[in-house]
PLY file of the C-alpha trace (Angstrom):
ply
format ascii 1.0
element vertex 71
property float x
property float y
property float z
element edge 70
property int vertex1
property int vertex2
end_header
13.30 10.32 -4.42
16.22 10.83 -1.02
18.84 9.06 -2.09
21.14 8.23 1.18
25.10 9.18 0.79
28.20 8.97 2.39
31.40 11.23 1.59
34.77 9.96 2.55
37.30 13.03 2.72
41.32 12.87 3.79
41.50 13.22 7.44
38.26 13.29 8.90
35.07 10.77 9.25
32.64 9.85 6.39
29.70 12.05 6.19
26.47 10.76 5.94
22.84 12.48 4.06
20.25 12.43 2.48
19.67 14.02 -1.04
17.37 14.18 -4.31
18.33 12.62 -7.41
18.84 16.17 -8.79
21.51 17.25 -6.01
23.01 14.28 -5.98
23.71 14.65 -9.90
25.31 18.22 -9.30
27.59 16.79 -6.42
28.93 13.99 -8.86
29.62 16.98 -11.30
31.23 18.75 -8.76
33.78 16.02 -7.64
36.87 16.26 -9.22
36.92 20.35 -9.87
38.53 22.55 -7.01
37.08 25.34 -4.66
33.31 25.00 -2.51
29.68 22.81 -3.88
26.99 23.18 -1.43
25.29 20.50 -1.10
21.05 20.81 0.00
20.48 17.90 2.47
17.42 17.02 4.11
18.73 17.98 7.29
20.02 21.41 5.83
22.89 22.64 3.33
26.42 21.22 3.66
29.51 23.50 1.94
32.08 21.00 1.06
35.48 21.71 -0.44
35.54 18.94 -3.17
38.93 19.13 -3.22
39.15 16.96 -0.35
36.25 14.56 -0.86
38.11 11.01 -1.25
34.58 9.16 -2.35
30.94 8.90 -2.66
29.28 6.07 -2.05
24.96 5.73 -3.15
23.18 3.44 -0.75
19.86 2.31 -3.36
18.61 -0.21 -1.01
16.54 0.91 1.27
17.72 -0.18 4.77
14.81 -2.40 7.02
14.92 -2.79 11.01
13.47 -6.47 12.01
13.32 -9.73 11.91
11.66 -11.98 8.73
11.51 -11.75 5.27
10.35 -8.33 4.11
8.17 -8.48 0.63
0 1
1 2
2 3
3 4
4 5
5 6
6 7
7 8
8 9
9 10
10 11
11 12
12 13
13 14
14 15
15 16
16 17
17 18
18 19
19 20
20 21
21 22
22 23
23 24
24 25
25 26
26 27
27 28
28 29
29 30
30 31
31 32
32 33
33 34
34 35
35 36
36 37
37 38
38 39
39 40
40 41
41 42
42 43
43 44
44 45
45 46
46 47
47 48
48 49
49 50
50 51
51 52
52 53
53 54
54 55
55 56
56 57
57 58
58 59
59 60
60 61
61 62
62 63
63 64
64 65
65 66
66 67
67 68
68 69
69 70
């Protein structure tokens, strides 16, 4: 299942993607060591330097366009 993210990092605009459970469970590893994670997005790969990611946040909720109650 896509999981939708967002990475905050010092001095520049969050980041937004989509990734599996599995790649989002090596990012989290990843955060808080130094040097380069890449990242495999749906879009394509993303090299961060997890030194400057600030946080992570996990959107679960799946996001709905309309008007009404959804079921």
């Amino acid at each position: 299942m896509a999981q939708r993210i967002s990475i905050g990092f010092q001095a520049s605009p969050p980041l937004a993607l989509r990734v599996s459970d599995d790649e989002l469970g090596k990012l989290r590893e990843a955060l808080g060591r130094e040097g380069w994670h890449d990242v495999e997005a749906e879009d394509g790969q993303v090299r961060l330097n997890v030194q400057h990611v600030l946080w992570l946040r996990v959107e679960r909720d799946e996001h709905r366009v309309g008007f009404g109650i959804g079921s």
